[in-house]
N, C-alpha and C positions, 0 to 999 in steps of 0.2 A: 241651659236646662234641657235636659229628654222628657220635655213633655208628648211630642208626633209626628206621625211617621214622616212628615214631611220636613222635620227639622234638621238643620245643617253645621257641621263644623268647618269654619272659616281658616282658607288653604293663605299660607302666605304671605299667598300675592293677592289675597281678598277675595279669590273665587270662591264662591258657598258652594259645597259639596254635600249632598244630602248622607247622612250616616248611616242612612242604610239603606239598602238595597239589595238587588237579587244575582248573585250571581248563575253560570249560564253554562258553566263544566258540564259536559256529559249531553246536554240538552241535546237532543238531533236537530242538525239544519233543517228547518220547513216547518212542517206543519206544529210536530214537541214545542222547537225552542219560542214560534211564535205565537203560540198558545202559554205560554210560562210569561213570556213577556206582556201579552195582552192583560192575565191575570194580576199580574205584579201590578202594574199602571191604573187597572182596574182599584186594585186594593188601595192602590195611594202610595207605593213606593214611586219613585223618581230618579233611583240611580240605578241602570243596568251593564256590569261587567261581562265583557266579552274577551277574547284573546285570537288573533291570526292560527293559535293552534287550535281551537276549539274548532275551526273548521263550520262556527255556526252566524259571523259577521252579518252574512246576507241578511237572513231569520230576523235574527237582532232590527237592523235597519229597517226590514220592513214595516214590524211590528212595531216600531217608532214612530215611523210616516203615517201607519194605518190608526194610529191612537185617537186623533184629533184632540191633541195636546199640542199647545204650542210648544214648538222645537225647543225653545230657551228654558221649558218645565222639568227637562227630562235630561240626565244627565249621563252620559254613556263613556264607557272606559274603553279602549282596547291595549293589548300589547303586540309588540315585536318579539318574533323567535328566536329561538337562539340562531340556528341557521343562516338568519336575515340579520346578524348584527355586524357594525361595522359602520362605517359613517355613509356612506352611498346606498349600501342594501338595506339600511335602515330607512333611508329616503323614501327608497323605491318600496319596501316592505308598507310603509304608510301609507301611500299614495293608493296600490293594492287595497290596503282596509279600506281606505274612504270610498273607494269604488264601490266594494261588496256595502257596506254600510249604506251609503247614497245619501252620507251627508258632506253641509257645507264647513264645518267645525267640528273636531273632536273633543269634548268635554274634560278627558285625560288621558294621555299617552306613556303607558311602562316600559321601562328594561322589563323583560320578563324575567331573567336569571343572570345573575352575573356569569358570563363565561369570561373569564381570567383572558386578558390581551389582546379583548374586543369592548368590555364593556365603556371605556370610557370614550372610544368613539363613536360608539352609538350615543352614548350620553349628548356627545358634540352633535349629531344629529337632531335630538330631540329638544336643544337650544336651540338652534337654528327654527325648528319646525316650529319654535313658542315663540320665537322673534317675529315669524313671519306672520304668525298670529293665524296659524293652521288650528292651533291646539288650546284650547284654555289654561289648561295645567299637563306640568309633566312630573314623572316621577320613576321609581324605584318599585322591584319586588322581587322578594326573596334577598335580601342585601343585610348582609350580617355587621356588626359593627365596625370588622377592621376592612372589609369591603365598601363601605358607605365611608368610611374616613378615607380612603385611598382615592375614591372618587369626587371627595369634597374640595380634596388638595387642588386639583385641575381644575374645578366645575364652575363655569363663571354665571351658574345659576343653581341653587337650592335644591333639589329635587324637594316636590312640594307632597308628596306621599310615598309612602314605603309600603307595599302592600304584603305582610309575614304570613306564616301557619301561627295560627294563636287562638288559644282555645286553653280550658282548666288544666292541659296537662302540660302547654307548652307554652310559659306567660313569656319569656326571656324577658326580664321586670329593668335590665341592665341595659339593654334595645329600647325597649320601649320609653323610659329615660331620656336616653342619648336622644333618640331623634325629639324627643317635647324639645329639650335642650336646643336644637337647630332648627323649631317650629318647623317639621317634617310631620306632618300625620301620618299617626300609624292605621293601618286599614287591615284586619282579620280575612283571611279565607282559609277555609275547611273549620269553623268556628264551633263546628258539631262532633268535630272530631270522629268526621267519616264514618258517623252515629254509634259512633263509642261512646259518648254523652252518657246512650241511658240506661247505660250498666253500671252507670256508678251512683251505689246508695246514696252516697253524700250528697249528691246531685237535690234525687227522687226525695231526701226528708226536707231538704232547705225548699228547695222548689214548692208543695207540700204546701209547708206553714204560708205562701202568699196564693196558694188556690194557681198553681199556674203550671203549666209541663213544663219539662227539664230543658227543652231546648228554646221555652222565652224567657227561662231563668237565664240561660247561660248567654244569651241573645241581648239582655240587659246588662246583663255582668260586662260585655263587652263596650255597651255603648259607657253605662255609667265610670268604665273605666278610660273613658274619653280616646276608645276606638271605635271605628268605622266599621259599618263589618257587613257582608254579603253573602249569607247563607244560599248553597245553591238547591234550588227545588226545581222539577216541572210538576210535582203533582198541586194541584189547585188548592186540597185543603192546608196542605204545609207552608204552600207559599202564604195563604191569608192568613194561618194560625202563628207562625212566624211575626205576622205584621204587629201579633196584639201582645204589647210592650209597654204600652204608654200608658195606666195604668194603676203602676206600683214601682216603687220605687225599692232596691236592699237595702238593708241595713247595713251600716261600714263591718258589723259584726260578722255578717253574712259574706259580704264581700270581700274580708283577709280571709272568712274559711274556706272560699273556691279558690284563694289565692292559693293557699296553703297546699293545694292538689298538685304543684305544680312538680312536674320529674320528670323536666328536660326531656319529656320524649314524644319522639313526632310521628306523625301517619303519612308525611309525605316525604320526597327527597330531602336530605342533608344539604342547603346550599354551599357547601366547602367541597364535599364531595358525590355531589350531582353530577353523572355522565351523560356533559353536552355533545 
């Protein structure tokens, strides 16, 4: 049930993973990203994504320590670059976060992109790093279906989340499928659709009928459709207005007509032809 914000979709291997959270894109290292985080944690979120590209791990980490939340409350992601993929620099690229981070366990660990005739030894990296019990969970993102089955061939552990673009115009319902199918969670980022959202009427009249703005419509749409999902904000009213979700529930009527928005098309890179 999505009844609050602290509630979680169970990975796996049994880790509770809280379903939503804030993601950290764009945030500036320092004072932005650790003021976004303090807000988030304030409000009652509990999962915060980060990425080695984002260039804002430190931010992140501090903002975790400074919480007075216990560490096991708070759930934090990073990923590997492409640049750092490969089974050694993938090592060494983690070890790097935890430092900037300054914690003792990573909560989740991503491929950030498949780059074609690296990804699967990084993959061997990030079993390793879950064996040794650096990492809670590992996973996937941006991993298209014939990319996640080429790496499943090899994979002598699951990837426990797949983290896509998904959002009303980019559902791939055929993906999201496939990994339920290999108990993989799916997890949304850019779920606002890089605030294309609120130019679409159908949004603004459904939205509307439950008293609620387009981007907690669409913020529910994703969880009720049993995705994770991590809108990125630093402005304070967005990140708490964001949080108020729990609430109202759609109607299944409601939820095939956001489906129905959907036309294959994205705001961010292509993962087939993304230039790593």
């Amino acid at each position: 049930m999505i009844t609050n914000i602290q509630g979680t979709f169970t990975l796996h291997n049994g880790v509770q993973m809280p379903y939503l959270g804030l993601g950290v894109y764009l945030s500036e290292e320092g004072k932005e990203v650790e003021q976004a985080v303090h807000w988030a944690l304030e409000t009652g979120y509990r999962n915060i994504d980060t990425a080695s590209f984002y260039g804002n791990e430190a931010g992140v980490g501090r903002a975790v320590r400074h919480s007075g939340l216990p560490r096991e409350e708070v759930f934090v992601t990073s990923k590997v670059w492409n640049s750092d993929q490969g089974y050694d620099t993938t090592l060494q690229a983690f070890e790097r976060s935890m430092a900037l981070l300054g914690l003792d366990v990573m909560d989740l660990y991503l491929v950030h992109w498949p780059v074609a005739g690296k990804y699967k030894d990084t993959w061997r990296a990030l079993e390793t790093l879950y064996e040794q019990g650096k990492v809670r969970a590992i996973g996937i993102s941006n991993f298209l279906r014939h990319q996640l089955e080429d790496l499943l061939e090899g994979a002598r552990i699951r990837p426990m989340v797949n983290q896509m673009e998904f959002h009303p115009y980019l559902v791939q319902q055929d993906l999201l499928d496939f990994c339920k199918s290999q108990q993989i969670q799916y997890q949304a980022w850019s779920p606002l659709m890089q605030g294309n959202v609120f130019q679409l009427p159908e949004l603004k009249r459904i939205a509307g009928t439950y008293g609620k703005s387009i981007a907690q419509l669409v913020l529910r749409w994703n969880l009720q459709k049993g995705v994770a999902t991590i809108p990125k904000s630093s402005k304070e009213t967005r990140i708490r207005s964001n949080a108020d979700l729990f609430d109202f529930e759609i109607s299944q009527g409601d939820m095939a007509a956001i489906d129905a928005l959907d036309r294959h098309q994205r705001f961010g890179p292509d993962p087939d032809i993304f230039d790593f």
